[in-house]
C-alpha positions, 0 to 999 in steps of 0.5 A: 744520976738520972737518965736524961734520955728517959721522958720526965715525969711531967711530959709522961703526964702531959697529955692527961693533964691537957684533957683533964685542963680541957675537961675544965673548961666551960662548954663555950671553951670546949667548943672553940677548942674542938673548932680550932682543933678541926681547923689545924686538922684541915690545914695539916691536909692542905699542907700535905697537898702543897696547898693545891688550891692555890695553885691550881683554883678550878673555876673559882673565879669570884675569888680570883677577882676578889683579890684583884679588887682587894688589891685595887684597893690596897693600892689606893682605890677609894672604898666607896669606889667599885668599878673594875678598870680592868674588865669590860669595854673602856671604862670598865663597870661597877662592882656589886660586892660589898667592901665589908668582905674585902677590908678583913682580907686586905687588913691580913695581905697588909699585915703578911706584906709586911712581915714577910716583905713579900706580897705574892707570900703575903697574899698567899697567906691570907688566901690561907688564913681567912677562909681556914678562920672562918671554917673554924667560926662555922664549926664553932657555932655548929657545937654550940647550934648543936649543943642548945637546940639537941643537947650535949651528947650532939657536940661532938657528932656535930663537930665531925659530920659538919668538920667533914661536910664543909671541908668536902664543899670546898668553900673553905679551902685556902684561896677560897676568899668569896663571900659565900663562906662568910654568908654562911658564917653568919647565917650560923650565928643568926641561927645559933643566937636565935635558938639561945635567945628561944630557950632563954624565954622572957629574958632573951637577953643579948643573944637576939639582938646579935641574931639581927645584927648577923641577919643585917650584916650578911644581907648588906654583903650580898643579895644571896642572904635575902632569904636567910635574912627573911627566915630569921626575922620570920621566926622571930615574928612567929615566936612573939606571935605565938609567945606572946609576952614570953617572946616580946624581948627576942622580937624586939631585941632582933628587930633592932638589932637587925635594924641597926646593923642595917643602917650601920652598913647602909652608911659604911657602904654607900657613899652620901651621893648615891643614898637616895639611888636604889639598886636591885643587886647589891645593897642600897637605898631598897634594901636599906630602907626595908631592912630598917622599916622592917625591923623597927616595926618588928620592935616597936610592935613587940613593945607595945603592951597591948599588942603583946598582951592579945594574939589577935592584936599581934596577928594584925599588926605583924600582918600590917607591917608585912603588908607595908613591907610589900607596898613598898617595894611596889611603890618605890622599888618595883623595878626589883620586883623581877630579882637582880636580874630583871635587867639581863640580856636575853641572850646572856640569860641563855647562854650564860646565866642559864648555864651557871651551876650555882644559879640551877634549880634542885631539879636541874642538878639532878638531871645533869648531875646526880653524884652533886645531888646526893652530895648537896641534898640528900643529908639535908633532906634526912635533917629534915626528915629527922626534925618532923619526927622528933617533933611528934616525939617528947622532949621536943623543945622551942629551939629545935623549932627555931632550928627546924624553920631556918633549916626548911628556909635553906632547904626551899632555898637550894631548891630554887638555886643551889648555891642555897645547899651551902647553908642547908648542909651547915644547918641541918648538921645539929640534927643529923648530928643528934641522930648520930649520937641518939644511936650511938651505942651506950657507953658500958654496954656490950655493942650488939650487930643490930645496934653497930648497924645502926650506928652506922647508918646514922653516921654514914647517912650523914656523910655528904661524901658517903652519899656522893659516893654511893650515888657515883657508885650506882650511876657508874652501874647503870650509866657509866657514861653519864656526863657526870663523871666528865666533870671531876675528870676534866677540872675547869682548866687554865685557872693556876697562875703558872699557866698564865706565867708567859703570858704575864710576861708580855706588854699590857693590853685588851684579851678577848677570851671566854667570860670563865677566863677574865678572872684569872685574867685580872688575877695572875696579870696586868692584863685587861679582859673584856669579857667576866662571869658578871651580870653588870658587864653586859657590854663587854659580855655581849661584845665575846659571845658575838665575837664567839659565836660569829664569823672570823671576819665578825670577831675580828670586827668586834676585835677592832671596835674594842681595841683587842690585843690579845685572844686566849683560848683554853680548849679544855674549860668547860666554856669553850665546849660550850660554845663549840656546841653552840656554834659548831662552825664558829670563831671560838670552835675553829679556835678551839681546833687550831684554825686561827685566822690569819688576823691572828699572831700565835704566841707559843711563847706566852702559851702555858699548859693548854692556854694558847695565846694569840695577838691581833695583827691589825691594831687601831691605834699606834701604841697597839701597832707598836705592841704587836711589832715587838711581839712579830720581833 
């Protein structure tokens, strides 16, 4: 009789016959399955955590919002219909995001809803869901962006340099529902699409036009694509101008692809009313229109037999339609001329916009912080620096350029604005990645010293989280009480949803509190904030920071005239420093050491783990008076 309790024959093989089946698969398939494979890694971590980043967000406040506005529109707000009720004077102001971010997110809350039965489970699982999808999409087309424009051998190195990176910079964590991580998703596919279309030559098939479309997709979900958008079209015009015939097909194919999905998400977007009205911030009548001039013109010029045939012709035309690029936005839309901010008060550009990491230029972060420049900037700068070299070298091959300009995009870009650095670490991982396996130790060989070392170095200089390390290591040496370690210490406070439990609790009504704190806000309650980190509301931004920086008497002032129900302070968020410095003697520094007026109600309450609440005892209307006497009751 058999043994039951020993392990079968074909479980004892189980696990070679699943490499041997892996082994099978075409290169696409290794790839997927190395991608997914990374992504359950990454979500076996976050369980071990308890999924700490949905408890406990840091300053992620675009994706509190986001969910906020995914659930204005589960609950019936129309899709053309931006405005945020809840944030701002009365009224509220109108959103710049683009719904084709929330409608994927709201299908997977919808669908969790409704197999759990329960919302807050379902949220949480999409919040899960979605940015671990998009960690893998971007993994996925890291392999294969290393595999066309390196070679096989950069796979896997690629797949563990960029599974680390990304997952270090936190825009894939669960709860991180922000546009960022799509952008960069689709800048990868533009990336990845434009080098297969390069090596395919003449035929250039499909590939270029998914290149465009991705270009044309990621600019209509946020301005912050524009640059990546330009670069892959500029790389498309160079190589018809440089290839000629050759590169006709990936010029034209590109061209109308991004014009389409341009005008695709032009109609999906903008409601007909407001088709003729442009907007500098968020995708409209400028942009549209560009978008599909430019990439009509890119194929119709790359077409046309003639031009095709001569350099000089192709030079002239793409010159001129590069020009017609330029006079129309002076013409018709030279109010963007000055960004999407042209319009911002100068008083929010100081003391808000001045002080957003994201929005800092390369020079900035790394004075005030050298530990987040190694982090962000010195493996791209080796990716860089390995591209120019191989390209003295031979085997140098036309997808590695296409790679290399969008790689110096992203690079120039991150200088201007670090948010930019995002895609220049996801970009320059194929090539970081090829240095790693170039000096990888020859498998049959005996490994000497001299070669270990230099595996080594490739590997460790590739680690974004080695270089943050070292830098943290130096700078603790020489300045150990650099600010720089404050900002790991004091982790942006009151962002959880459990310190906001008792204040949720209370009867709905109008907060005044720092513009870091109106996301969360909107987030875990039903509460309404006038003030939030966005640029379109001015009013309601102004209205804090004058209430703020000012007197007791001012605040309690501007309290009235807006119908304030309710103060929030947080004294360890890094705002309130902010603003403790600014006005040392001010309404919000007094708070922030417990100086309340007496026009103010402490709720203890309502305060939870540092968030200290307060209601305003003189209220304008008799639902207000009502409101605050329950409160006293």
């Amino acid at each position: 009789m058999a043994d039951e309790s020993a392990p079968s024959r074909s479980a004892t093989h189980a696990p070679a016959a699943f490499l041997r089946a892996l082994a099978r698969l075409g290169p696409c398939a290794r790839d997927a399955a190395g991608a997914v494979a990374a992504a359950m890694i990454a979500l076996a971590v976050y369980a071990a955590q308890g999924f700490s980043s949905l408890a406990e967000p840091g300053g992620d406040n675009d994706s509190l919002l986001r969910m906020a506005q995914v659930r204005d529109l589960l609950a019936g707000q129309s899709w053309f219909d931006l405005t945020q009720t809840r944030m701002g004077p009365e009224g509220g102001f109108e959103m710049h995001w683009s719904r084709l971010v929330d409608a994927p997110i709201a299908g997977l809350v919808w669908l969790f809803t409704a197999l759990t039965g329960d919302a807050a489970l379902g949220e949480a699982i999409a919040e899960t869901v979605w940015p671990l999808t998009l960690y893998a999409a971007a993994l996925f087309l890291i392999s294969r962006l290393a595999r066309g424009a390196i070679g096989d051998r950069a796979v896997l190195p690629a797949l563990a340099i960029g599974g680390i990176g990304l997952y270090m910079t936190k825009q894939f964590d669960p709860g991180s529902i922000d546009h960022h991580n799509v952008q960069v998703v689709l800048t990868l596919l533009m990336a990845e699409r434009l080098t297969a279309a390069a090596g395919e030559g003449a035929r250039a098939p499909v590939a270029a036009c998914v290149a465009g479309a991705a270009a044309g997709l990621m600019l209509a979900i946020g301005m912050e694509a524009l640059p990546y958008a330009a670069a892959g079209g500029l790389v498309a015009a160079g190589a018809f101008l440089l290839g000629g015939a050759q590169r006709a097909g990936l010029a034209a194919r590109y061209g109308a692809g991004f014009a389409g999905a341009a005008a695709l998400a032009f109609l999906a977007t903008v409601p007909p009313g407001r088709w003729l009205v442009p907007v500098c911030d968020a995708y409209s009548a400028a942009q549209g229109a560009s978008a599909l001039i430019a990439g009509l013109g890119l194929a119709a010029i790359a077409r046309t037999p003639q031009i095709a045939a001569d350099f000089r012709r192709r030079f002239f035309a793409l010159a001129a339609l590069g020009a017609g690029l330029v006079l129309l936005a002076f013409v018709f839309f030279p109010q963007c001329l000055a960004g999407p901010y042209g319009d911002l008060d100068p008083r929010l550009k100081r003391y808000w916009l001045d002080n957003v990491t994201e929005a800092q230029s390369v020079f900035e972060v790394f004075a005030k912080n050298p530990i987040q420049f190694a982090f962000y900037y010195v493996p791209p700068m080796i990716g860089m620096l390995i591209v120019a070299l191989r390209a003295r070298g031979a085997g140098w091959r036309i997808q590695e350029s296409v790679l290399g300009a969008l790689m110096l995009a992203a690079l120039a870009t991150s200088f201007w604005q670090v948010r930019g650095a995002l895609f220049s670490l996801a970009l320059s991982t194929p090539a970081l990645a090829g240095w790693a396996a170039a000096w990888r130790v020859p498998e049959g060989e005996k490994p000497t010293a001299t070669a270990l070392a230099r595996m080594t170095l490739a590997w460790a200089g590739s680690l974004n989280l080695v270089w943050a390390l070292a830098a943290a290591g130096a700078l603790k040496l020489v300045a150990p009480d650099h600010p720089a370690f404050g900002d790991g210490e004091k982790k942006e406070a009151c962002y959880g949803p459990a310190v906001y439990e008792g204040f949720a609790a209370l009867p709905a009504g109008r907060v005044l509190a720092i513009s870091n704190l109106g996301a969360p806000v909107l987030r875990h309650t039903h509460h309404r904030a006038l003030a939030g980190p966005y640029h379109r509301n001015q009013a309601g931004n102004l209205a804090a920071l004058d209430a703020f920086l000012g007197t007791p008497e001012e605040a309690r002032s501007i309290a009235r005239r807006h119908g304030v129900d309710y103060v929030l302070v947080c004294p360890g968020n890094g705002e309130t420093g902010s603003f403790a410095g600014w006005a040392p003697g001010g309404f919000l520094a007094r708070l922030a050491e417990g100086e309340a007026p007496d026009w103010l109600a402490p709720l203890p309450e309502a305060s939870r783990e540092g968030l200290v609440v307060y209601a305003v005892r003189d209220p304008q209307t008799e639902e207000s008076e009502t409101l605050t006497d329950n409160l006293r009751n």
